[in-house]
C-alpha positions in Angstrom: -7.4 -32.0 -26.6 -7.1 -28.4 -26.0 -5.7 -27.0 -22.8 -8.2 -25.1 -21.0 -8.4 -21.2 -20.4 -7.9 -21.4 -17.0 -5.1 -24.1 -17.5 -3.2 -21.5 -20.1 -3.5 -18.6 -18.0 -1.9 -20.1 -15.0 0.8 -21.8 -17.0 1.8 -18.2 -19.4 0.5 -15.5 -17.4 -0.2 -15.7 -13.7 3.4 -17.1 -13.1 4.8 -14.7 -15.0 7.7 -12.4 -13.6 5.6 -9.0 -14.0 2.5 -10.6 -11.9 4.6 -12.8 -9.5 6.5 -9.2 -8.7 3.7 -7.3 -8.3 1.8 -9.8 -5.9 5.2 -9.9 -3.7 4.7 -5.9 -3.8 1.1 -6.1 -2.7 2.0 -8.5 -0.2 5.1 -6.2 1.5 2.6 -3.3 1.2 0.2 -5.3 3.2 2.7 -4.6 6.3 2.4 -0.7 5.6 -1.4 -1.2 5.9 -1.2 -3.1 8.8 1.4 -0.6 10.7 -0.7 2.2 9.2 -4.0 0.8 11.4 -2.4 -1.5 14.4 0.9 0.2 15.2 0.5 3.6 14.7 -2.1 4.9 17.0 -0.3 2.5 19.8 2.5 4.6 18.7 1.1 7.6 18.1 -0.5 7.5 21.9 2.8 6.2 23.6 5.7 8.5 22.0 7.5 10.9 23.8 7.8 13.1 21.0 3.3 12.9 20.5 1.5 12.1 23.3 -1.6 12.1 20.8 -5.0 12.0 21.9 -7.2 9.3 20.6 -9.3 12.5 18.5 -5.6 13.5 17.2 -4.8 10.1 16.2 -8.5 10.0 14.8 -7.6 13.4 12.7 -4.7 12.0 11.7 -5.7 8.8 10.3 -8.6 10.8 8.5 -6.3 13.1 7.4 -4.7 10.3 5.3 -7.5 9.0 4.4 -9.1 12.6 2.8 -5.4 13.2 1.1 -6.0 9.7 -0.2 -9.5 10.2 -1.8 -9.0 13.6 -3.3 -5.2 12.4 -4.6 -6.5 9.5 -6.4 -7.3 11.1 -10.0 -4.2 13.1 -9.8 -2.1 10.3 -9.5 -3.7 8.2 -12.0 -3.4 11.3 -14.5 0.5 11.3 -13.6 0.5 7.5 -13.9 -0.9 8.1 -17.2 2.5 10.4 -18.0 5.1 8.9 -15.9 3.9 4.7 -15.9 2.7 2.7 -13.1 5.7 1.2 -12.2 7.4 4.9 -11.3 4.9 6.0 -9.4 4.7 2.5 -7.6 8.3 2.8 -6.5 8.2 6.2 -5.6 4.9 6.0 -3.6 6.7 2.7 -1.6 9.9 4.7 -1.0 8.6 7.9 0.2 5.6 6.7 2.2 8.8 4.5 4.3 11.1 7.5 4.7 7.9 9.2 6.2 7.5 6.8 8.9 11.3 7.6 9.4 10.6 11.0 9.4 8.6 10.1 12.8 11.8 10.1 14.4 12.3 13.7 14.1 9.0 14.9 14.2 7.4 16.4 17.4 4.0 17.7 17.7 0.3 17.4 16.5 0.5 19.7 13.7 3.7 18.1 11.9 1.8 15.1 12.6 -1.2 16.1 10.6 0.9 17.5 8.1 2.7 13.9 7.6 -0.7 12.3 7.3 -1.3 14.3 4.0 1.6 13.1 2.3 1.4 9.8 3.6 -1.6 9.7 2.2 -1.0 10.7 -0.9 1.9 8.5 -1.4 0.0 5.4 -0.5 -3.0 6.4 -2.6 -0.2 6.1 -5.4 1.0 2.9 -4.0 -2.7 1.7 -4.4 -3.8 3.2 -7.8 -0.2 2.3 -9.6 -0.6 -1.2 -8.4 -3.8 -1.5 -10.0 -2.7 0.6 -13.1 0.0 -2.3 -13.4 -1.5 -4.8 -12.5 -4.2 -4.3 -15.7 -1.4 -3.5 -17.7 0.5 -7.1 -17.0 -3.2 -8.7 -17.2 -2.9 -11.7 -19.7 -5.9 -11.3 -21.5 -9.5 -13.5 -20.5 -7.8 -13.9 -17.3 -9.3 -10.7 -15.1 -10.5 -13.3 -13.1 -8.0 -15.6 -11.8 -5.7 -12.6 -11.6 -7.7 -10.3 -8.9 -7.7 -13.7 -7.2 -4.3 -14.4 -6.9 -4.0 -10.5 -6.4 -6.3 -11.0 -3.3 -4.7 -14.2 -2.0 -1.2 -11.9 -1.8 -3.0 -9.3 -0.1 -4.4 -12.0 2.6 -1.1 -13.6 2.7 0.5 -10.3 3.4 -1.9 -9.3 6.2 -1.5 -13.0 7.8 2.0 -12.8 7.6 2.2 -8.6 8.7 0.0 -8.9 12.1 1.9 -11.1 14.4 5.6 -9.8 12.5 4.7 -6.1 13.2 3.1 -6.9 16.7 6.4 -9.2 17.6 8.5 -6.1 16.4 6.7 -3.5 18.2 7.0 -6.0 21.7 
């Protein structure tokens, strides 16, 4: 008897080294996320170096979130050039060296002026993960790959709360 499709696909495509990589990436990106929205504004509010306002920390997490949305077809054009992986890795590397940049930073206005990069380089974290991630797609298998895409997203944000929360502590 023939193996099924869903038996196939788990067998030669969703443990492959190209998907398994990618879902350890989304996972570790998952503790960016969760610094991004938990940490942040704690830290944002406490550091010496801030001292921002809840409405600062408010325009600054829009401000990511605006660079995000209008960087999004750009990045997929360069993605397009470049590949997915590239941009992946450099969207991972330089949205970390900005939250090091944090300890040199003072003031709102450097602060707002870090949220549009940062969120530009996580829009191409997000976008090149996706590019990839349909690019390593086994074909007939959309399916079972978004979900084990989603489980290493919820696995990552299980696994980032309490870490990130016990770090900050």
């Amino acid at each position: 008897p023939q193996a099924s499709s869903s038996t196939v696909v788990l067998n030669k495509g969703l443990f492959s080294k190209p998907l398994l990589s990618l879902s350890l990436v989304r996972l570790l990106f998952m503790f960016n996320f969760n610094f991004e929205r938990g940490i942040m504004p704690i830290f944002l509010h406490e550091s010496e170096s801030f001292r921002a306002s809840e409405t600062q920390i408010g325009i600054y997490m829009g401000s990511i979130s605006f660079a995000s949305a209008l960087s999004q077809l750009f990045l997929g054009s360069i993605a397009d050039r470049i590949g997915s992986r590239k941009l992946m890795v450099f969207g991972l590397l330089a949205g970390g060296l900005s939250y090091v940049s944090l300890m040199y930073l003072d003031g709102v206005v450097s602060l707002y002026l870090l949220g549009v990069l940062q969120g530009i380089f996580f829009a191409a974290c997000e976008v090149s993960m996706m590019i990839h991630m349909m690019e390593i797609m086994p074909s007939g298998s959309s399916g079972i790959v978004m979900g084990f895409y989603g489980l290493s997203e919820d696995i990552g944000g299980i696994i980032a709360s309490p870490s990130l929360g016990l770090v900050y502590d």
